[in-house]
Every structure is written in C-alpha cells, then in structure tokens.
VOTI-152208 format. One record per residue (C-alpha): residue in one letter; x, y, z. Coordinates in steps of 0.001 Angstrom, whole numbers, plus 524288, in hexadecimal, padded with zeros to 5 digits. Layout:
N
AXYZ ...
This chain:
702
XCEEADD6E6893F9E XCF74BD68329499B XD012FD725695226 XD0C67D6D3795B4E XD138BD72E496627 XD20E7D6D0A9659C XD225DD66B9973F1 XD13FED65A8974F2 XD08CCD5D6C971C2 XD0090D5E1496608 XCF685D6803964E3 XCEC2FD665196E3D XCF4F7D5F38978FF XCFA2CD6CA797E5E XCF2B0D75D69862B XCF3E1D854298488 XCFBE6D8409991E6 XD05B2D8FE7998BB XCFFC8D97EF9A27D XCFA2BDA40F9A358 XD0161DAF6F9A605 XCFDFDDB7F89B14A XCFA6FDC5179B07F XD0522DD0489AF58 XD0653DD8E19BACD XD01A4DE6A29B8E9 XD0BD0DF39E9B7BD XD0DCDDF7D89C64F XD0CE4E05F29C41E XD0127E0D2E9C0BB XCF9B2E0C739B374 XCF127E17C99AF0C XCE276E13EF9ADA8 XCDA8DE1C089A3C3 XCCC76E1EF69AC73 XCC5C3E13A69ACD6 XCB94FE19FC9A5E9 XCC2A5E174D9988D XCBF43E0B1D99A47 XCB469E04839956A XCB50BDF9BD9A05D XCBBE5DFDBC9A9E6 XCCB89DF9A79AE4B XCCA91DED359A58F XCD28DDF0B799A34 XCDB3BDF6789A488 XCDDD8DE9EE9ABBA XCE0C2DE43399E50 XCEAD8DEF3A99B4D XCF1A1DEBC59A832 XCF151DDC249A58B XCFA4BDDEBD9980F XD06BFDDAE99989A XD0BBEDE98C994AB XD040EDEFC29A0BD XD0FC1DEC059A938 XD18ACDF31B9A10A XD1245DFFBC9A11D XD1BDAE06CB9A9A6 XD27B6E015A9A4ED XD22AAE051B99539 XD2062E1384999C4 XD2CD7E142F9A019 XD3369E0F2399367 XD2B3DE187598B34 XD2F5AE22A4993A3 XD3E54E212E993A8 XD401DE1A8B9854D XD3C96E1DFC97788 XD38B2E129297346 XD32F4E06F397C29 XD32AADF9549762B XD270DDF0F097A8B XD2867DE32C977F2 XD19CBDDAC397CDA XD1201DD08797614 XD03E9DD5D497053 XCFB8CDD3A097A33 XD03C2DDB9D983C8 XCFE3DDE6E2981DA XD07C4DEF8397C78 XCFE89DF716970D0 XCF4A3DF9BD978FC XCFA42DFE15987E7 XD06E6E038898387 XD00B5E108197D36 XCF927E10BA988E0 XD0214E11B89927D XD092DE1C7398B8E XCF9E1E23F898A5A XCF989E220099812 XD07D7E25C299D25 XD04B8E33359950A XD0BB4E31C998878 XCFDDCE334D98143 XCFDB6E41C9985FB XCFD99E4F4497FAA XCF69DE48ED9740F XD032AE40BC96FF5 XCFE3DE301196C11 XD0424E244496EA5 XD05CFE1D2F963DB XD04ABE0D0E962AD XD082FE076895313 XD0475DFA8795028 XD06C4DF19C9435B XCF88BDEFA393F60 XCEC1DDF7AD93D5A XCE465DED9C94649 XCEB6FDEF43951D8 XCEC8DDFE009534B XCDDDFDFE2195119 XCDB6DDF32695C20 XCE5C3DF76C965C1 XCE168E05A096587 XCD31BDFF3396A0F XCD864DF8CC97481 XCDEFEE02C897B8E XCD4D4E0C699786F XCCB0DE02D697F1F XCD69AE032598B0D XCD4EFE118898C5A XCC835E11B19898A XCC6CAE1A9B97E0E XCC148E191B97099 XCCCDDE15CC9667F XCCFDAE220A95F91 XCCF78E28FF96E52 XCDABBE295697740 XCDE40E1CB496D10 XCDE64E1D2A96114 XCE428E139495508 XCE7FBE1A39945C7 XCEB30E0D3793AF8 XCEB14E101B92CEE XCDE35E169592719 XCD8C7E18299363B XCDB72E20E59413C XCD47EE1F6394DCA XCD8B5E2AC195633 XCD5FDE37DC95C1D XCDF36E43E9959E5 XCE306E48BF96836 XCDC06E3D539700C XCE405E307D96AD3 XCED90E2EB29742D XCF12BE206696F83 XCF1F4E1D6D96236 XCF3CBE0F0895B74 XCF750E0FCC94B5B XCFEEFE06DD943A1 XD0CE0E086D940C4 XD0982E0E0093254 XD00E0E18D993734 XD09A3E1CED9403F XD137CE1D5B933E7 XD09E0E26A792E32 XD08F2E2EFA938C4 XD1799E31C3938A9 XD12E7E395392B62 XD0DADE437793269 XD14E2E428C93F1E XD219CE3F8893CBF XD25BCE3F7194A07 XD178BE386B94F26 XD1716E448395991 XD0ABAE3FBC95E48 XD0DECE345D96331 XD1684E32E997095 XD16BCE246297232 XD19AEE1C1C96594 XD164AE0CFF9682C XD1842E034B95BFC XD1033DF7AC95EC7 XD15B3DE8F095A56 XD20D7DEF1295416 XD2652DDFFC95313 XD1E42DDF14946DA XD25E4DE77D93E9A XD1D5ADEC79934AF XD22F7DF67292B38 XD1B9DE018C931F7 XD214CDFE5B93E19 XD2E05DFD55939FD XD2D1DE0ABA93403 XD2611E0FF194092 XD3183E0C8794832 XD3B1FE11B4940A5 XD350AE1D5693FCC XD311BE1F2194E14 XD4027E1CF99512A XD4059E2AC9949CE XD370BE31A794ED9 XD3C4CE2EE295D3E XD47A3E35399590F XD4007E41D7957C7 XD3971E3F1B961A4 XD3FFCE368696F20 XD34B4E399D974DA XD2BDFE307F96EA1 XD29C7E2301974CF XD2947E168696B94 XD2587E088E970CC XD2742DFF859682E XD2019DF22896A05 XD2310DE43796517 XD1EC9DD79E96A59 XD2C00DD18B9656A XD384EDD1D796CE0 XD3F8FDD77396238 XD418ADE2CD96AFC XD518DDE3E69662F XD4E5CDEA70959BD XD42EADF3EA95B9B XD4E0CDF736968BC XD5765DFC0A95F96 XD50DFE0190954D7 XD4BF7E0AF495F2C XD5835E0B4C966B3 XD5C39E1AF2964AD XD64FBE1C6F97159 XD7189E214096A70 XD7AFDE29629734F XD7618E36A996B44 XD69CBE331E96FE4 XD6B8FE2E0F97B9F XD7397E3CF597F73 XD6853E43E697991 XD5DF7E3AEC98290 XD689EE3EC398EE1 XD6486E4BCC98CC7 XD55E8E4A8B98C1C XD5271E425C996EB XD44BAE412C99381 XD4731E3D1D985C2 XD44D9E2C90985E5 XD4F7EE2344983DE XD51B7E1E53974AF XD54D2E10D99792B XD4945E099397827 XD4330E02219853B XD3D52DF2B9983FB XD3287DEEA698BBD XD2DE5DE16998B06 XD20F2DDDD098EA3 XD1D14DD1839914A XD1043DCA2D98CBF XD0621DC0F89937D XD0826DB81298830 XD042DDAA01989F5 XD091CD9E2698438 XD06EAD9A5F9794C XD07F7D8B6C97346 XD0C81D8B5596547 XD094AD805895A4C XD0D81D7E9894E89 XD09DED7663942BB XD0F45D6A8994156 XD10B4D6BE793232 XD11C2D785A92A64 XD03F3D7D4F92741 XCFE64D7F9391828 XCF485D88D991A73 XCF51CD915492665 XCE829D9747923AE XCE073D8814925AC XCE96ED856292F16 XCE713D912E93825 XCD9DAD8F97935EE XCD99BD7FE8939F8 XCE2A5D839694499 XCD990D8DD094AFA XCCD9CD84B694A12 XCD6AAD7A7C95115 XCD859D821195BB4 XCC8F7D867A95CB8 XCC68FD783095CA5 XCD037D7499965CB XCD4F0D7FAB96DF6 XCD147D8498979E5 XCCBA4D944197BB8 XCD266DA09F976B5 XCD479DA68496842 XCD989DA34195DB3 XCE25DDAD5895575 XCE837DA73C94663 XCF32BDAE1F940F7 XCF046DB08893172 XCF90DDB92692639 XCECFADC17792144 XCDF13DC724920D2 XCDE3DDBC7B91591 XCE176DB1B391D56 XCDBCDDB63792967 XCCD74DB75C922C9 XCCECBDA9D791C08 XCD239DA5B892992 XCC784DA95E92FE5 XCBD36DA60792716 XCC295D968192658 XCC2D1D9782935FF XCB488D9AFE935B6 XCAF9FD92DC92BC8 XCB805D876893203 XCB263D8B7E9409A XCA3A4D88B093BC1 XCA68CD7996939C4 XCAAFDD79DA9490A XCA2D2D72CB952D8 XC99ADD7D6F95AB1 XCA13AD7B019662D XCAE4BD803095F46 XCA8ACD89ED958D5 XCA86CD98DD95DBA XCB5CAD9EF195510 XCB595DACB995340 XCBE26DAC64946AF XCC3A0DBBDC94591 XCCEA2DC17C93C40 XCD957DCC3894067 XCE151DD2DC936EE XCE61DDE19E932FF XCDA51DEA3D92ECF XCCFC8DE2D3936FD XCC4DCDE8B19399E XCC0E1DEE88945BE XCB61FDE70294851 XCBEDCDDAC194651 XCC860DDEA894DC9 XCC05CDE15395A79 XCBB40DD2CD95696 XCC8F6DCD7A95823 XCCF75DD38696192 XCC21FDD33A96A66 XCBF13DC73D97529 XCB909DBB1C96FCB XCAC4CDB99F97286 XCA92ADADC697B52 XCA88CDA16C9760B XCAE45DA36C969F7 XCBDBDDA10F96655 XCC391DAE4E95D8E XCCC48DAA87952BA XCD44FDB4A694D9F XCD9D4DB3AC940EA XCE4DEDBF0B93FCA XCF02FDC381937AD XCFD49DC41E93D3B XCF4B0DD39A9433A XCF2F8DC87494EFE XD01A8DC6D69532A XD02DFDD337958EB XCFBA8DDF6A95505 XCEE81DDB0095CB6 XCEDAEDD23F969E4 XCE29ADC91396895 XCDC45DC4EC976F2 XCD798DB815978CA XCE22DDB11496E6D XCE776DA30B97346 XCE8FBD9B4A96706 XCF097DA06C95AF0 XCF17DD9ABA94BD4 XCFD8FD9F819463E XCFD1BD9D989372E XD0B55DA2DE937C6 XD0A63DAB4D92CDA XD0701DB8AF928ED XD06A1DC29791DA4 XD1319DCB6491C86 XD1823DD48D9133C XD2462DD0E190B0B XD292CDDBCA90178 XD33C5DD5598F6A5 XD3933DE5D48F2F1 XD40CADDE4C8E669 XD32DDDDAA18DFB2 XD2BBDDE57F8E61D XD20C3DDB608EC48 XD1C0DDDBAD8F9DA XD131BDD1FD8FE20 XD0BCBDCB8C90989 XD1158DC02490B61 XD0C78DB4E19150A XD16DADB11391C02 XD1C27DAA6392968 XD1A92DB2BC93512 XD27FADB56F93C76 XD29ACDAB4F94BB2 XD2818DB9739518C XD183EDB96B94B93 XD15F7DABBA94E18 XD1B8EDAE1295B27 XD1174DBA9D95C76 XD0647DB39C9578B XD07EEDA88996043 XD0939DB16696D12 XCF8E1DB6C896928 XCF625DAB3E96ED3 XCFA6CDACEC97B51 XCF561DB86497F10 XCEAF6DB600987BD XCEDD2DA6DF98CA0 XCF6F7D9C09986D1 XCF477D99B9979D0 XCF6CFD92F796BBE XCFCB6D936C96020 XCFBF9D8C7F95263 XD056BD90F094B1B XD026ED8A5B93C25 XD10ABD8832938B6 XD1BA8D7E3893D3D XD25F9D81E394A65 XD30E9D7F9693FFF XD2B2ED8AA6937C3 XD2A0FD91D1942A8 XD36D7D8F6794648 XD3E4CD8F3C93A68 XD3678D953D93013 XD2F51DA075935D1 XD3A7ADADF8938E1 XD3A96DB27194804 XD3692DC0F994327 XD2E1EDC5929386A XD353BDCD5292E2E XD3123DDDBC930FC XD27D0DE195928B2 XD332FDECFA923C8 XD3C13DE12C91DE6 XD31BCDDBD1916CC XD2787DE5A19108F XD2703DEFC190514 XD2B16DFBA990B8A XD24A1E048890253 XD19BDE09E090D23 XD24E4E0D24917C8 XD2D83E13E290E8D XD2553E1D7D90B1F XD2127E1F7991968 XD2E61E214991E22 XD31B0E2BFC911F5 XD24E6E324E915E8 XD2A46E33ED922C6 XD360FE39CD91FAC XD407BE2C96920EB XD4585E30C2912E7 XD5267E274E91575 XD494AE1B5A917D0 XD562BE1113915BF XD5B70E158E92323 XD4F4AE1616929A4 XD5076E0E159364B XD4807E02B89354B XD4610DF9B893F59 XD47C1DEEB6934E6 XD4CB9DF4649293E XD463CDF16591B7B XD4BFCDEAF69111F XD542CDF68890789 XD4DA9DEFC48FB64 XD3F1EDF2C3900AD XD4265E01969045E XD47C6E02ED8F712 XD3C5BDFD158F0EE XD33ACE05838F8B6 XD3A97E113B8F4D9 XD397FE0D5D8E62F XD2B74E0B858E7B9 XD28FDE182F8EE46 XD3100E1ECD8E2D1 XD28D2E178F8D9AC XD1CDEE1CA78DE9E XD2021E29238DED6 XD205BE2AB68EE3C XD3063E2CC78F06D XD3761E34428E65E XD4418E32588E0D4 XD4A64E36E18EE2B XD4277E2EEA8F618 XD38E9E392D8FAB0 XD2A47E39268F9E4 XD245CE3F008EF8B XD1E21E4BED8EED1 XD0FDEE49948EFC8 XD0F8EE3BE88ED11 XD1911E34C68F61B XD1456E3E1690162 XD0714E39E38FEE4 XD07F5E2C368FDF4 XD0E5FE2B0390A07 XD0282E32DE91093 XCF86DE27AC90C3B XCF7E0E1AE891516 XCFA39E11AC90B1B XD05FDE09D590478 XD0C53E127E8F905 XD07D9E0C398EF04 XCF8E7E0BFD8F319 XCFB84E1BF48F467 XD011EE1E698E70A XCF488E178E8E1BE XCEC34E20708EA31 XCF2F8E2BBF8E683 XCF4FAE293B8D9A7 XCE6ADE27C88D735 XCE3CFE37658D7A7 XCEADDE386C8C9EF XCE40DE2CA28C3C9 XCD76EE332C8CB61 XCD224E26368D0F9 XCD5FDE2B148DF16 XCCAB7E23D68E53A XCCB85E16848DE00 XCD934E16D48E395 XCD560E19DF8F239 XCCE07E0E2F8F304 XCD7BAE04578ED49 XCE069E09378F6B4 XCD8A8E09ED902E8 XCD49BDFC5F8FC8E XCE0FBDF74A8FD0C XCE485DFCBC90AD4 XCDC1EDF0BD90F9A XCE03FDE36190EDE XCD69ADDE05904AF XCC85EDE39B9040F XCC3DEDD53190145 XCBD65DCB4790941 XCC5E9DBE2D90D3C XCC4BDDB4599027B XCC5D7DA89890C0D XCBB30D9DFC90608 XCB432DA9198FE47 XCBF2DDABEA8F43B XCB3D9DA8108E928 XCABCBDB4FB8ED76 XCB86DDBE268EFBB XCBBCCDBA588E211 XCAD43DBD988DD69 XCACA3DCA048E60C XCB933DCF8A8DFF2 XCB554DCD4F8D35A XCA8ACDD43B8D502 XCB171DDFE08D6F1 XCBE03DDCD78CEB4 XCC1DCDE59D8C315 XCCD0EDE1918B803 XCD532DEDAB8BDE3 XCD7A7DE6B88CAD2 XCD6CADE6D98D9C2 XCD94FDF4168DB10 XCCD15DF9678D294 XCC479DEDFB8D7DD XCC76BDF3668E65B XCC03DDFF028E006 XCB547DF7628DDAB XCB422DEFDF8E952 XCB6B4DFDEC8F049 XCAA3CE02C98E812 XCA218DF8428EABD XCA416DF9D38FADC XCA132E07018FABC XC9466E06D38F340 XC8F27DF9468FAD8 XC829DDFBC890350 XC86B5DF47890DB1 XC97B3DF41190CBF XC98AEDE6599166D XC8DBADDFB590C12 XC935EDE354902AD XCA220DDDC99057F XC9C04DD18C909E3 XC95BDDCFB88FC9D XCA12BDD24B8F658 XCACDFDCBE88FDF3 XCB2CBDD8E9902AB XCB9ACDDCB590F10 XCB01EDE734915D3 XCB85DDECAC91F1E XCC329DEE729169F XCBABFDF5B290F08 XCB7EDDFE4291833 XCC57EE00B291B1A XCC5BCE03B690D16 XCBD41E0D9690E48 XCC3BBE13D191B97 XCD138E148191324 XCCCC2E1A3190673 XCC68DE23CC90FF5 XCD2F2E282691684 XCDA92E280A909A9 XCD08CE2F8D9028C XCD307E39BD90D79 XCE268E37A990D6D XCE18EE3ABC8FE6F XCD9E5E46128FE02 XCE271E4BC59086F XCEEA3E4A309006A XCE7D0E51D18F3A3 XCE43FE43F38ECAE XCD626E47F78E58E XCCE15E3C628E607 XCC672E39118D993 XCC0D3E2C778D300 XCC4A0E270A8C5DB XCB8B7E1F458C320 XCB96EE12988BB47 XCC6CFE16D48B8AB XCCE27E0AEF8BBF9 XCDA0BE0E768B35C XCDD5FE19C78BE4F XCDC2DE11528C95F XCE4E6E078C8C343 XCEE5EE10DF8C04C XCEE26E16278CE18 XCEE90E08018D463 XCFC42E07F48C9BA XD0017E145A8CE67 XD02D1E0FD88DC86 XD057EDFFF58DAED XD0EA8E03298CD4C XD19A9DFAEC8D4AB XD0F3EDEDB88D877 XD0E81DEC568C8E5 XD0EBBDDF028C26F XD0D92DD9018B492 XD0563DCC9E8AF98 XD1018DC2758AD4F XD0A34DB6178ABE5 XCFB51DB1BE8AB35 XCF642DA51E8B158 XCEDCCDA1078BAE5 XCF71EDAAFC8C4D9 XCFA09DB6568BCE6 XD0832DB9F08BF1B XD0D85DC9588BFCA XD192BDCBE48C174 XD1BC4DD9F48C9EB XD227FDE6C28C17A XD2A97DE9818CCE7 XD3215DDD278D357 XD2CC4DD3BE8C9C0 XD26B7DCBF68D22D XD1CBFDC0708CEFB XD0ED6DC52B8D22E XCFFD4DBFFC8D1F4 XCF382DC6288D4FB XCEDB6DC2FA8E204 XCE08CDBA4D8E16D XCD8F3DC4878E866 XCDB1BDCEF08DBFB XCD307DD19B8D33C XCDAA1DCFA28C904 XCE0D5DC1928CC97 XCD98BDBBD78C1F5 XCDCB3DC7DF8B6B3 XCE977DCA348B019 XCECFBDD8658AF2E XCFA33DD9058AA62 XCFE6FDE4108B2CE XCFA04DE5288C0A5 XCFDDEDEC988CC7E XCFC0FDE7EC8DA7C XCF904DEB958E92E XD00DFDE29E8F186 XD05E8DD43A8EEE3 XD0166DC89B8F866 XD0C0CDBB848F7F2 XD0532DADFD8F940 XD0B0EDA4758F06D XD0C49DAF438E6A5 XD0EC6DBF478E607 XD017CDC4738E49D XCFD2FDD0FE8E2AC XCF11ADD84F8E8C4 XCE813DE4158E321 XCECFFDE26E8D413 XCE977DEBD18CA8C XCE997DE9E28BB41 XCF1FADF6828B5C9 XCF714DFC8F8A98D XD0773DF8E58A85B XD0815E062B8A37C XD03A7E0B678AE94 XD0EE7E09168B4B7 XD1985E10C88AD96 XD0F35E1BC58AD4B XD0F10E1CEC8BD60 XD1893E17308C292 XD2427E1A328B76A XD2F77E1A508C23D XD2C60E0BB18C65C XD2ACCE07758B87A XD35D7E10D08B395 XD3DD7E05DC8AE51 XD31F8DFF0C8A6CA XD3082E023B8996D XD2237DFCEC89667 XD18F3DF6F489A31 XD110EDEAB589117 XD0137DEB3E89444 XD0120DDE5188DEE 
C-alpha cells in the first residue's frame, strides 16, 4: 500500500526523525522504599518507578488527595498512573487498619496484568499485599490485600453487599475517558457514596483532556456544604483538584492511504509485512475490531512470513484481546527475544487499558466493534464501525512510547478529517440498558430517570429496559424487584436474560443443561478461528449439531470435552477453543455454587430437549422471530420491533428452517444476524411469557 505525509516525501524518503526526550527529573522529597529483600533483583524496578513520568508528581498527588475529594489525573498510558498511584497511597498509609485501595479498570485483561506488575514492584505474590477480583475470579487475601485492581462491573457488584464500599479508603477509576456503561454508573454512584462519606478519596483518571466535565459532575462545593466543611476542618474540599501529568511521548509520523482501502484486514496485513521488509528495528502493533479478525490476521501474517527471504524472517506474530489467556498474555506484554521482530495483533484492549514496551510502528485499521442498541425494534448489535479522531489519535501515540515512531493509518486524511467524529459516542447513549437498570434498582436508585449520569441515556432505552425487566418478571408493576425472583437475578453475574434461563430451568428440572449454556455463552465463542479452515469448522460442528439448535449442541460439545482423555487433543481434533473451554468449566463451577446457595436444586433432565428449549424460551421470550421468507438467506422477521433478521453462518441451524426461533445476541455485517438460535414451540410463548405477548391472540405452527 502506498502512505503519504502531506508536506513530506513518499514513503520511504522520510526518516523516523525528532529527538529523544531526556529523562524526567526525580520528586525532590523523599520516597518510601519497601526493604530491598522484596525485591527479586535488587533497586531495579525501583529506578524504573522513579524514571515514570508520574514519579515527579508524587508529592503534589498526596497533597491533592489529602485536601480534595476527588483528584482528577489526566496522563497518557505509559505514564504510569494504574500502577504507582495505588502505591503511593499504600505507602503514605492510607492502606492501614485493614482498609484497600481500590484501582477499576474497563477490561478483565488489564486488572489481571496491572495487579502483576505492581505486585512484582513490591515484591509479593499477586493475591498478597496485591491482589486483582474480574468476573468469575478473585485473586486476593482477606486481611493481607492492601491494593486491589477489579473492573468497574465487579466493583458494581460489590456495592450489593457494601453499599457504602467501607472497605475501601482510596477509590481510583482507571481510563475513565473510555466511558463504558459500568463506568458511567460507577461514577455516578461514587458521587453518592461520598456524600455519606467526605471522607473517601476518588481519583479519577483519563488520558483525554476532557477534564471540564468529569470537573463538574464532581463539583459538590455548594455554600451548605461549603459552611458544613468550615466547621470540620479536617473534612476534604468537594471541589475537585486537576493534576496534569505529562508523558515522555515521542513523535510520531503519521501516513495515510492515498485511496480509501477495501479490505482492512489484507491491507493491515500487507501493510505490516511492508514495514518488516522495509523498516528499521522495533515492534509492530495492528489495530483490528475483533477476536475474529484478529485470529484471521494472524494466521495470513504467518503463513505470508514463511515465503520471506531467511534474512527477513524472525516475526513473532502474537494476538491481544479481552479473555486472553495468561500464558498469552505474559507472551505479549513480555520482551522480544533477540533477533526476532513481535507483531501484535490487538483489539481496540491496545489503546489504553495495557502499555506495550518496545512499540515503534503502528497499523491502524481505523475501525472497531461497538455496540449500537435501536430501543424502537428492540435490537442491539455489534456493529463495526469508524473509531472516533480521539482513538486514532490514542492508537497512534503507542508508537511513541519508547523512541519516535510510525503510523499507517489504512484510511484517507479527508476521512479522518471530515468523516471520522472528534469523540466516540459513551457507551450509555448507545447500548441496551437492560444490565444497568437492574443494577441500579438492586442498589436501591428506585427513581433511576433522575439519576445523575455523567452522560445521560437516551429516555426511550430506560423505558425499554424497564419494560423488559417487567416482562421478565424481575420489576413489578411499581418498579420494584420481585420477591424471590428479581432479587435473585440480580445476585447472578450475568445479563438478565441469561439468568431467567438459569433460573427458570429448576421448574422445567434441566438445571444443569442450563448451567452450561450459560457459562457457555459467557465466553465469546467456544470455537476455533475459521480463517482458511472454514471447510473443517463446518465439518466439526456438524459432528456435534442437533435439529434443536446451538444451544443443545453446546451441550454436546460441553459433553464431549469433559469425557476426552486428553481435553487439548481432543479440541484440536475437533476445531474447538481449549481455553475457553476451560473457562467454561471455571464458570459453570462458580454458578453451580451461586445456585445452590440461593435454594436452586440442581437436577438433570436427560434427553429431554423439550425442557431445555423451553427454558432457553423462558429467558430469551423477547429475541423471538418468525420464518418469513425462504431462499438461499432465510429471512425472519423479529416479534418485538419487527425487524429483518438472518441466522448467522456460524449456527447450526443457518442451513435449517425452523419457523420460530429465539436468539442470543445479533452481530451487523451487511445484514442483522442473529447468534445462538434455538428452534421453539410459538406456543410457548403465550404460555411463559403471557405479559409480553398479552396483546397476541395466537400463534400459527405452520
């Protein structure tokens, strides 16, 4: 592909140029050491600690903390905010008389690597002094975890059991710029809980500079309050305090393409072979939309790499996305290994939730996978779309990290100009808000309209949510959670829908059929990538495929994994995902448990696929859709929203026509799709759900 710089020559006639920044000076004042027999090897991770651009900012963010509320923290990844800013709080005291410091972040990945960082800092084993709790995994020690990483969502959950989060002293919500719906919600319930309680600190940290709006949201200095303060002198201010730290970023040369590109995924991959060919040392990081993409990606840069001449050959090809492995993970975030060139091949996880060492060139596809929720058909669906100038802007500065660097972006300067917006749209303003509803009336926010959001949702998607919640029996006709149902629900770690299944499975007494299609479908796919082996996917699926659909052949496939000999074989063989089959395993595990402690009696229907089906119906009544035209695409059309639907390639039943069908989830290429379909009974659904389908007389099985 051929890039241009405008005011520069064509590729290859410009050098990586700028100079090197000089090192930051250290903090004058005096840092606490932990004993130097915490560390493995001595004061060299303590060196590095004093080299990051934060270090020089210690005293001023302590003094902040000290006299404000809330402290806003605005640095680039790479500066060292997640992992030094808990620290310094552990080691100015706030970690004492058994309270935690708390750091959220967005994604699983990064609380899990950021926790093993600064454990290897202090030189304890993670779960120690440092300790990291994600979804399905906790990794701490009652009484000894001083510093605690979890993602926004389990911190959400905690708030079930500890309203007020009395444990914790020091609050810190990492890359808060991203705006997911769980940080949204986390802020505008920590604003709450400092009311209760001015005495607990919140830093809030964004590598934007939209500092303006998370400044007022958390702006509580009224005069009542300000009185009240007079008279309490050791109570912290409510207005919030900025500090600004600055990075060691380098430069960073951006291309573009000269003419809009058809297919990012080639392109990226021709582009990063370019620069192997061509370019001089450092990595190479490509900026995909999904695991999908990011597997096909890697297996054409491999196959592609073995027609290289030997002496361009040595790339270490790795993928990075959510739910990575650990042994992956310690792959890509390690040091390359001499000689060879790592290529990392990531999902938008890369722009700011993990800093990758040793990055100097950068492939920005300039798209990525978001959610977009349309509440008047009732479809939400991942859609690939443009990223926002504020991600392209992020994804180009991973380059610069540790010298100047490059970056191909696959997409024109006039789209980036002109086409692409200069934010991303909050994940609040765009998404089905069913999940966070319930939260929030779980938690007691019964008036949920006037709850302060940062960025408040549309009124059409909180109505729809409500509706949905009433419809499944979780809010009653006064908004309130159920008695034992809604409460229950809300207890299990999963999306509402996925938990009426579950818990509607005890009366059709198929219980354990239903735990694993939901811990099955708390993974992103439990299949191998069908990049170039789509032939033996299709053969492999088949082998376990039933006429009822993807959720009974999960069962199979589920069966099949437990009983192998040898598990890893045995996936191999038949084109499945091993390790998220064992994560399979891990959740049914902890749901089994979460089950039996709510009173839910586990039992087995057999053969019985008729009560699985029904309890699949039970929880997905309002993802319903009817056969409306066969072809070589058969067409439904959705019950509720009446939206155009087909079945996704990768089910089971793409090829069948049931005329009634419920669904998972629905993925937008060209077309709606829908994911995980299951052939029902119509009458099923006047039978159990009769509010939703109050207003439908019949039902035709024809």
């Amino acid at each position: 592909m051929a890039f241009w710089k405008p005011g520069t020559g064509r590729p290859g006639a410009s050098s990586l140029g700028g100079a090197e920044n000089g090192q930051e000076d250290g903090d004058d004042g005096s840092l606490f050491i932990f004993p130097s027999s915490r560390f493995g090897s001595g004061g060299g991770l303590q060196k590095q600690r004093q080299q990051l651009p934060v270090f020089k900012h210690r005293k001023a963010l302590l003094y902040l903390a000290e006299n404000h509320g809330t402290t806003i923290v605005l640095g680039e990844t790479g500066s060292g905010k997640s992992t030094q800013i808990p620290q310094y709080f552990a080691e100015a005291g706030w970690a004492e008389g058994g309270r935690m410091i708390a750091c959220t972040q967005p994604r699983r990945i990064a609380a899990q690597t950021v926790a093993a960082r600064v454990a290897e800092e202090m030189g304890v084993p993670v779960g120690a002094e440092v300790g990291y709790c994600i979804r399905f995994e906790e990794v701490t020690t009652p009484g000894v975890t001083r510093i605690k990483y979890l993602t926004d969502g389990v911190l959400l959950r905690e708030m079930m059991a500890d309203p007020l989060l009395s444990c914790y002293s020091v609050i810190m919500v990492d890359e808060a710029h991203e705006r997911s719906i769980a940080t949204d919600m986390l802020l505008g319930l920590l604003k709450k809980i400092q009311r209760r309680r001015p005495e607990l600190r919140l830093i809030i940290a964004s590598a934007t500079l939209d500092a303006e709006s998370f400044f007022n949201f958390f702006d509580s200095s009224t005069e009542k309050q300000q009185k009240m303060l007079d008279q309490k002198e050791s109570m912290p201010s409510p207005k919030p305090a900025i500090l600004s730290v600055e990075g060691r970023a380098h430069s960073v040369l951006v291309h573009y393409a000269e003419e809009p590109v058809q297919d990012y995924l080639r392109a990226a991959v021709s582009t990063t072979l370019s620069i192997h060919k061509t370019e001089g040392p450092g990595d190479v990081l490509v900026f995909l939309t999904g695991q999908d993409d990011v597997d096909a990606a890697v297996q054409l840069i491999n196959e592609e790499a073995e027609t290289l001449p030997r002496n361009t050959a040595g790339l270490l090809v790795l993928p990075l996305y959510a739910g990575l492995p650990h042994s992956d993970q310690e792959l890509v975030l390690g040091p390359t290994p001499r000689g060879k060139r790592k290529v990392i091949v990531a999902t938008n996880i890369a722009e700011t939730s993990v800093t990758l060492e040793g990055i100097v060139y950068v492939v920005d596809s300039g798209f990525s996978k978001q959610r977009f929720y349309n509440p008047m058909t009732d479809v939400e669906a991942l859609v690939v779309a443009p990223v926002s100038q504020a991600s392209a802007k992020q994804r180009a500065g991973r380059a610069g990290r540790v010298r100047p660097g490059k970056c191909f972006r696959l997409y024109t300067e006039e789209a980036f100009l002109n086409e692409m917006r200069t934010e991303g749209v909050p994940e609040m303003q765009r998404s089905n808000l069913v999940s966070a509803v319930l939260q929030l009336k779980a938690l007691g926010i019964d008036n949920i309209m006037r709850f302060h959001w940062l960025a408040p949702p549309p009124a059409e998607t909180m109505v729809r949510a409500l509706e949905i919640l009433y419809s499944l029996g979780v809010l009653d006709a006064a908004a309130k959670l159920t008695s034992p149902l809604g409460f229950q629900i809300a207890e299990l770690p999963l999306e509402p829908m996925t938990a009426k299944m579950l818990l509607s499975a005890d009366r059709e007494g198929c219980s354990q059929e239903a735990l694993t299609i939901a811990a099955t479908l708390s993974v992103q796919s439990i299949w191998v990538s069908s990049r170039g082996m789509q032939k033996e996917l299709d053969e492999a699926r088949e082998h376990f495929a039933v006429a009822e659909g993807d959720h009974v052949t999960f069962l199979n496939v589920y069966e099949g994994f437990r009983h192998a000999s040898n598990p890893s074989q045995w996936c191999y063989k038949n084109c499945v995902n091993y390790q998220a089959m064992r994560k399979v395993m891990v959740v049914r595990e902890q749901l089994s448990k979460l089950l039996q402690r709510l009173g839910v009696h586990l039992q087995s229907c057999g053969s019985d696929t008729e009560a699985i089906r029904k309890a699949v119906t039970a929880g997905f009544f309002s993802h319903a859709a009817k056969l409306e035209a066969v072809g070589d695409h058969n067409s439904y059309r959705s019950i509720r929203g009446n939206q155009e639907l087909y079945i996704h390639p990768s089910s089971v039943l793409f090829r069948a026509t049931p005329k009634w069908v419920v669904f998972h989830s629905v993925f937008f290429t060209e077309r709606y799709y829908m994911r995980e379909v299951t052939a029902i009974d119509p009458a099923w659904l006047v039978e159990l759900a009769p509010h939703f389908f109050q207003h439908q007389k019949s039902f035709s099985r024809s």
